[in-house]
Structures are given as structure tokens and as C-alpha cells.
C-alpha positions as CSV (number, residue, x, y, z in Angstrom):
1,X,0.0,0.0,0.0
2,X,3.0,2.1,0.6
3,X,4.9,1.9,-2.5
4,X,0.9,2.4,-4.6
5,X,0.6,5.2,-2.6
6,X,4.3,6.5,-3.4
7,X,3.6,5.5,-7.1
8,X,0.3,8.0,-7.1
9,X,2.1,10.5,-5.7
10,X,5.2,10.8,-7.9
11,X,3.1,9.9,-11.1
12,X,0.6,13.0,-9.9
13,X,3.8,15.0,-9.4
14,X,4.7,14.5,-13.3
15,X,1.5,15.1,-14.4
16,X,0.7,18.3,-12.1
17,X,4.3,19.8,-13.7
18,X,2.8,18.9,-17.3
19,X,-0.4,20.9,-16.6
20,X,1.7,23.8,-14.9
21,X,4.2,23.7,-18.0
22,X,1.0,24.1,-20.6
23,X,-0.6,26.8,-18.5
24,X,2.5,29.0,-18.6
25,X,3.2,28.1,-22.5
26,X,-0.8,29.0,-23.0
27,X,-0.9,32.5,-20.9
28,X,3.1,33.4,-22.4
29,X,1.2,32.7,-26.4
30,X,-2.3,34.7,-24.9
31,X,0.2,37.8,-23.6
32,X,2.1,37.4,-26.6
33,X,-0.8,37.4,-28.9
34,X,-2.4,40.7,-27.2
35,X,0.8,42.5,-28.1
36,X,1.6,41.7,-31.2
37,X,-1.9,42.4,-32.7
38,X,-1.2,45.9,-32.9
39,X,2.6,45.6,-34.1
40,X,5.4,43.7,-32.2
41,X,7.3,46.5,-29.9
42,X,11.0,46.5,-30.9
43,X,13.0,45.4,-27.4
44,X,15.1,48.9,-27.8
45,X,12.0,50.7,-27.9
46,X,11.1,49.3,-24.3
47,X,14.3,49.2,-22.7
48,X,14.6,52.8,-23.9
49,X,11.1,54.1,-22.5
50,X,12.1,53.2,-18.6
51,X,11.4,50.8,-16.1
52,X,7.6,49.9,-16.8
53,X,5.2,49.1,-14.2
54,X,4.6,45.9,-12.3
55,X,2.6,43.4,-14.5
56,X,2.5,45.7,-17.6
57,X,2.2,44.1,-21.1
58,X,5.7,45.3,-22.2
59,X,7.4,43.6,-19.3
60,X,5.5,40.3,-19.7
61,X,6.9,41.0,-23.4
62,X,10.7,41.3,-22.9
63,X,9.9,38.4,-20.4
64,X,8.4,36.2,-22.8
65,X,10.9,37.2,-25.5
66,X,14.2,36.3,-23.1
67,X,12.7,33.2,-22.3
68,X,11.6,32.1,-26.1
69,X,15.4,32.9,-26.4
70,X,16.3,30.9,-24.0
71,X,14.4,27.9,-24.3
72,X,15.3,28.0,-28.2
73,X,18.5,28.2,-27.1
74,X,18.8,25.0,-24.9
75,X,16.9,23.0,-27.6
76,X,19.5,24.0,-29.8
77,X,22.6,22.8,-27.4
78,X,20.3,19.5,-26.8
79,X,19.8,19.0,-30.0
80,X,23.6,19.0,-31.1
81,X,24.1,15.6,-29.2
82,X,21.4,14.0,-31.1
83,X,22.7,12.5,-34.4
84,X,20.3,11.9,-37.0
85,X,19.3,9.2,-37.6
86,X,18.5,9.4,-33.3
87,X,16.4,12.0,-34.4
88,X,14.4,10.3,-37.3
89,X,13.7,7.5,-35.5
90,X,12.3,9.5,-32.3
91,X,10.1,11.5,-34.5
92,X,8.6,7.8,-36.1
93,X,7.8,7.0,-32.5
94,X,6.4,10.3,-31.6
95,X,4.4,10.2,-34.8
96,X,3.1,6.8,-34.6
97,X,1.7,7.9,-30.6
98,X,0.2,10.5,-32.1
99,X,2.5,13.1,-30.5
100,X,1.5,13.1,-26.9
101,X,1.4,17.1,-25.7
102,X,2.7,18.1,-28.5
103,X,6.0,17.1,-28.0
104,X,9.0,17.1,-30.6
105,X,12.2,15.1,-30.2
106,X,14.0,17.6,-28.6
107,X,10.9,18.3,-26.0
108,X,10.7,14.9,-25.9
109,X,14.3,14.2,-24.9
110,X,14.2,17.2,-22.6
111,X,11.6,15.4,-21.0
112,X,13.9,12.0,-20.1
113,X,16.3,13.9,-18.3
114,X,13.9,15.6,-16.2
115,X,12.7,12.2,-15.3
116,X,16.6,11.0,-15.0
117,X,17.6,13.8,-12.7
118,X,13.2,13.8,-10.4
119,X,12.4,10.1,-10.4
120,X,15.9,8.8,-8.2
121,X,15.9,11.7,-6.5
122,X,12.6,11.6,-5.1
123,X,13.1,8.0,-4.3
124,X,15.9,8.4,-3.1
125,X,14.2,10.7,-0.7
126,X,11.3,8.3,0.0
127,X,14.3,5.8,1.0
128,X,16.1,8.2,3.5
129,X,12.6,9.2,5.0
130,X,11.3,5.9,5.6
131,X,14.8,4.7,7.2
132,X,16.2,2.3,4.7
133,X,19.3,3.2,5.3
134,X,22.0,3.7,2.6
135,X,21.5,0.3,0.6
136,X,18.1,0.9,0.8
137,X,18.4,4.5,0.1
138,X,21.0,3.5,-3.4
139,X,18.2,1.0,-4.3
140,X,15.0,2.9,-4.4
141,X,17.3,5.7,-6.1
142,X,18.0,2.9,-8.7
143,X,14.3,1.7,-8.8
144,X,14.1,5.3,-9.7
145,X,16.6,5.5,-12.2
146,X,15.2,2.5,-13.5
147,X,11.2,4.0,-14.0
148,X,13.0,6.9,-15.5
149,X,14.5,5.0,-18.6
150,X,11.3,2.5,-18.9
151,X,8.3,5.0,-18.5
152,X,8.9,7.8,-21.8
153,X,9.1,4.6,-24.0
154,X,6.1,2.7,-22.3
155,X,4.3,5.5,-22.7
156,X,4.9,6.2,-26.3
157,X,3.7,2.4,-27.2
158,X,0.7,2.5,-24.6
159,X,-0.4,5.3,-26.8
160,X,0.9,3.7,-29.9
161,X,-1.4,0.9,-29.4
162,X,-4.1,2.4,-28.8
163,X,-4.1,4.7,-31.9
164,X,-3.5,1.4,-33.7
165,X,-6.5,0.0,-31.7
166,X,-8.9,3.1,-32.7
167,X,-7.9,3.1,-36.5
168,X,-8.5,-0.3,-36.8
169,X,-12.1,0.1,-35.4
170,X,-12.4,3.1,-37.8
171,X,-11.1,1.0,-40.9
172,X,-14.3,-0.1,-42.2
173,X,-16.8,3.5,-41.7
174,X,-13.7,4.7,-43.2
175,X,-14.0,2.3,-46.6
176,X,-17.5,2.8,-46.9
177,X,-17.1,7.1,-46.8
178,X,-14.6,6.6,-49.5
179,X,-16.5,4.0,-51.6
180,X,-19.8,5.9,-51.7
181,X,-17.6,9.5,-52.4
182,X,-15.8,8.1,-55.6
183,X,-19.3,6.1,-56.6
184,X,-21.2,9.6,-56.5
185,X,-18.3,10.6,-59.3
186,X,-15.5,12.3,-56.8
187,X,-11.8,11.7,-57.4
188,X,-9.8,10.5,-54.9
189,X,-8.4,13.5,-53.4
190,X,-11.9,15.1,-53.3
191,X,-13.1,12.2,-51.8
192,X,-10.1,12.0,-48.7
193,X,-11.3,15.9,-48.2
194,X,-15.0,14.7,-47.7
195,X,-13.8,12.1,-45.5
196,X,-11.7,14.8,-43.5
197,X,-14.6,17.2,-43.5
198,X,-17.4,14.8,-42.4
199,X,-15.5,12.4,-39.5
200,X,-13.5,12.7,-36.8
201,X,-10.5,10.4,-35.3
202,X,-7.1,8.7,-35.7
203,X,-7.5,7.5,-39.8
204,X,-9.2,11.1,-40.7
205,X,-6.9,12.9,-38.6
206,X,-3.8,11.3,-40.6
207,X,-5.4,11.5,-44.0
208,X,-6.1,15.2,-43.2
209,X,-2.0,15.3,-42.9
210,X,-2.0,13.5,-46.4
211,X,-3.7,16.4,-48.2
212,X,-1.8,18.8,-46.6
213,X,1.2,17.3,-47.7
214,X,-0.2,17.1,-51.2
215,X,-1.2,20.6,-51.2
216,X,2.2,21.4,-50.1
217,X,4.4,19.4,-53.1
218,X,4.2,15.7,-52.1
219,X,3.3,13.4,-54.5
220,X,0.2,11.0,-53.6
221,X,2.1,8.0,-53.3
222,X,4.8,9.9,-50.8
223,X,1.4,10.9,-48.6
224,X,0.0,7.7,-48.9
225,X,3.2,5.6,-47.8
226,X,3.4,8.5,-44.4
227,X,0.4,7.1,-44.0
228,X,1.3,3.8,-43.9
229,X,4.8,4.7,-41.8
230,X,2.4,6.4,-39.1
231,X,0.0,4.0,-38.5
232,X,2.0,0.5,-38.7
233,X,-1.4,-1.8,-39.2
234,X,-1.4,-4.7,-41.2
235,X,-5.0,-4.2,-42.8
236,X,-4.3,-0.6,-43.0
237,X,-0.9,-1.5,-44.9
238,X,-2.7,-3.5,-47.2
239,X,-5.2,-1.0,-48.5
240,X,-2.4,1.8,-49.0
241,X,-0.7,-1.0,-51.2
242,X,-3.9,-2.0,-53.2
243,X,-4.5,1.9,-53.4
244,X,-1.1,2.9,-55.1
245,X,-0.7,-0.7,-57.3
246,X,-4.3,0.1,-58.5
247,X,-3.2,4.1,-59.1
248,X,-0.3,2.3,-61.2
249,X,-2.2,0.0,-63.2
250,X,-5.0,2.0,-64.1
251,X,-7.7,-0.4,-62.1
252,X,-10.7,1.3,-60.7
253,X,-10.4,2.7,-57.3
254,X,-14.1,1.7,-56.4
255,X,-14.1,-1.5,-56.6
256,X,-10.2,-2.0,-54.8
257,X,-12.4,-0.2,-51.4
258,X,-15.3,-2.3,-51.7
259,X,-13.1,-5.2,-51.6
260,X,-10.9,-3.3,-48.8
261,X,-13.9,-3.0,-47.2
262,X,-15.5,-6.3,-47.2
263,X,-12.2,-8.4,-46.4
264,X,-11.4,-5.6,-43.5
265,X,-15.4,-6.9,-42.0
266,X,-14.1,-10.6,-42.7
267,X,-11.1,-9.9,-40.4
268,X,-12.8,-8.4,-37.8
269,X,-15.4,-11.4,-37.3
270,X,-12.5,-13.9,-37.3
271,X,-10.6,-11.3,-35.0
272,X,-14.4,-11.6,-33.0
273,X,-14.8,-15.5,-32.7
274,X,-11.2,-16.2,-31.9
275,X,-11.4,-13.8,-29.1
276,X,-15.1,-15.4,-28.1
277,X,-12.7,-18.6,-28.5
278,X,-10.1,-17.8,-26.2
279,X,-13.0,-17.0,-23.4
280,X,-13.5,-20.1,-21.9
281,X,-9.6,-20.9,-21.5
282,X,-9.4,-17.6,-19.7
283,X,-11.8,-18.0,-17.2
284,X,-10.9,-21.8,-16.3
285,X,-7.7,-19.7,-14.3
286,X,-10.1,-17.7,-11.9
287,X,-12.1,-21.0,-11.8
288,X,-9.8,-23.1,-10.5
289,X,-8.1,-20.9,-8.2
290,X,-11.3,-19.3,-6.8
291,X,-14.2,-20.2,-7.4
292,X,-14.0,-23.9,-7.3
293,X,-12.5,-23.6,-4.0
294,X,-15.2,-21.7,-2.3
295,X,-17.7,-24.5,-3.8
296,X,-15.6,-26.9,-2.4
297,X,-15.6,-25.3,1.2
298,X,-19.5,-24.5,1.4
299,X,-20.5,-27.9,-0.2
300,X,-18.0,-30.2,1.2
301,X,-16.8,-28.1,5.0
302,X,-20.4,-29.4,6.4
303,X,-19.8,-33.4,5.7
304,X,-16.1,-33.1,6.7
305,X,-16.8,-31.4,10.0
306,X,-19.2,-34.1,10.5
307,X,-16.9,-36.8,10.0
308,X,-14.4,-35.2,12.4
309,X,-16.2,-35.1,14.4
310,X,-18.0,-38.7,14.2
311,X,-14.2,-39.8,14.2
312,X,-13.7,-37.4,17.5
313,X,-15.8,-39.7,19.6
């Protein structure tokens, strides 16, 4: 109970620092954004007119401007001891969870050393307080150390697969949108942007990031395979490929989705009865191990107190 409670508490910590972080970043862009709607003040122009009063609008400027200067500054020393390939596979992860908080690879690097440098010392702290005494104290700093390196990367595929999880379920609406879009005479960019306009979620979400890297110079194949590299599902893989192979040979897109569509509905019921399958082989566990027990006890504890204590006398 003592180490859930400790858990809570340190994962509420992170959290509450997350919320604080965001609050400042949203009230810094909200001060930010009522200055520079009439013209951005030059910083000579504000050092030259005095000291200005407590809590005025130019101070929270030259505030906000030192620390954007800052902040860009640190990212850029972090960022020199990435290499890049470091960096392009980061951004894959962070793209693939959907990019939790808005984070980039710096942000999100930033991030793990934060955790590195809080999570040992504040179990190292939680060690010393409750008298463990330096072992003790040198292994909760290393069950610490240890959360700190596993948690950023559990987090990313927790929210990985869910994403995953969410598209999938979205799959087939998806299909059908598209189908009845190209059958009412829509090509198939037209048809993605009705898709986009009409439905919300993971799938339209990233197909929304296709057309905009169409409109901005990509070709549709480039989109398409993004696509593919952000959300790493099988079914989802095998509709991007039947997409551009049918874009290549000429074969009409209408009919490759109402395939799509119907083999994606065929995968889900299999997916359905082998789970439905797997049911009864799960619950014999809690079966065995609890409830047949406590039918043993009530139907069987009567008779054998009986016979005790038959055999007592």
C-alpha cells in the first residue's frame, strides 16, 4: 500500500508539472498574442522608455521574448548531441503515438532527463525518510533510475497501441465514406477531403495530414506511404498498397475499397470469434483458483466437520 501510494504520488507529481508547464506556455502565447496584434514592440524601444510598471504588457513581453530565447537556445545545445538518424527514428515513435502534448524530439528528450535527474531523487528521498538506510536509500534511487529509462518509451507504445487499436475500429466507416464519395463521381483526393470534412479520429486525422502534404508538393504515393509509416497496421498496410498498385495499373479505385472494405469486416469477425474462443480458456484460471474452491468449502466443509467429528468420539 505504501509503495501504490508512493507511485500515485510521484506519477501525480509529473503530471501536475505537465499541466503547470502548458498553463504557462498558453498564458506566455495569450500575452504574446495581445501585443503583437497591434505591431510587435522593438525590445530597444522598451528598454529605452524606462522601467515599466509591475505586471504591464511590455514587461510580460521582454519576459516572454528572453525566455523564447532561452528555451530556443537550450533546444538548440540538446539538439547538437542527437545524431540523425537518433532524431528520425524518435520522430517515427512520436508520430506513430500520435505526439503526446505536442512534444518534438528535442521536448521529448528534454523530457527524459527531467525524469533521470526527479524520479531517483525523489526515491531516493522516500528511502532516506522511511529509514532504509544507505542500501536501501542506493536501491530505491535505482528503482528510480530504472522508471525513469522504462516510462517515456512505455508510454509512447501504450499510446501507440491504442491509436492502432482506434484506427482499426475506424477501418471499415472509413472504406465505406470513400467507396460511396468516388461512386457519386469524386476523385480521390476530393473524396479523402470529404472524408476529413465529415468524421473525426485517428484515420481522418492522418489523411487530413496527407492532403496537406499534397497541397504542399508531395506526390500522392509519398502521402500515402506517411500514412502507412504512421500507423503501422497490417490491414491498413494492405489497402495503401492496393491503393497505389491500382493508381499504377489503371484499375478502378471503387471496386479495390469495396473489396478493402469487405475483407477488413471478414477480419474483424475472425478477429471476434477467436477472441469469443479464447473466453473459456481464460476464465478456467479464476475458476480453478477461486471459485472452485469456495464451492468446495461450502459444499463439502459441512460433511467433513461431521466426520471429524464422528471420528472425534
Amino acid at each position: 500500500m505504501v509503495f501504490l501510494s508512493f507511485f500515485l504520488t510521484v506519477t501525480l507529481s509529473v503530471y501536475a508539472l505537465f499541466v503547470i508547464w502548458e498553463q504557462r506556455r498558453g498564458q506566455v502565447r495569450r500575452r504574446l498574442a495581445m501585443i503583437t496584434s497591434e505591431g510587435e514592440p522593438a525590445v530597444d524601444a522598451i528598454l529605452e522608455s524606462g522601467p515599466p510598471e509591475r505586471g504591464s504588457p511590455a514587461r510580460s513581453a521582454l519576459l516572454a521574448s528572453f525566455a523564447k530565447k532561452g528555451w530556443v537556445l537550450a533546444k538548440r545545445r540538446f539538439g547538437r548531441r542527437m545524431t540523425e538518424a537518433q532524431a528520425t527514428r524518435l520522430e517515427m515513435r512520436l508520430l506513430q503515438a500520435g505526439r503526446p502534448f505536442g512534444m518534438g524530439t528535442l521536448e521529448f528528450r528534454m523530457l527524459q532527463l527531467v525524469l533521470y535527474v526527479l524520479l531517483p531523487t525523489l526515491f531516493g528521498l522516500y528511502g532516506a525518510l522511511i529509514g532504509a538506510g544507505f542500501g536501501g536509500t542506493v536501491l530505491f534511487a535505482g528503482m528510480g533510475l530504472a522508471g525513469a529509462g522504462m516510462l517515456p518509451p512505455y508510454y509512447l507504445r501504450l499510446k501507440t497501441k491504442q491509436r492502432l487499436r482506434l484506427s482499426l475500429r475506424e477501418l471499415p466507416d472509413v472504406l465505406d465514406m470513400l467507396t460511396v464519395s468516388l461512386e457519386a463521381g469524386l476523385g480521390f483526393d476530393a473524396a479523402l477531403s470529404k472524408l476529413v470534412a465529415k468524421s473525426d479520429g485517428v484515420l481522418p486525422g492522418e489523411f487530413r495530414y496527407c492532403l496537406e502534404e499534397i497541397r504542399l508538393g508531395k506526390t500522392r504515393r509519398e502521402a500515402l506511404s506517411g500514412v502507412r509509416d504512421r500507423l503501422p497496421l497490417d490491414e491498413l498496410r494492405v489497402l495503401i498498397s492496393s491503393i497505389l498498385q491500382a493508381e499504377k495499373l489503371g484499375i478502378g479505385m471503387v471496386q479495390v475499397l469495396r473489396v478493402q472494405s469487405h475483407e477488413v469486416r471478414e477480419q474483424r469477425k475472425q478477429r471476434a470469434e477467436e477472441e469469443a474462443m479464447k473466453a473459456p480458456i481464460k476464465m478456467l484460471f479464476p475458476l480453478i483458483l477461486f471459485i472452485f474452491p469456495s464451492l468446495f468449502i461450502v459444499l463439502l466443509g459441512p460433511a467433513v466437520i461431521q466426520f471429524i467429528e464422528a471420528f472425534s468420539k
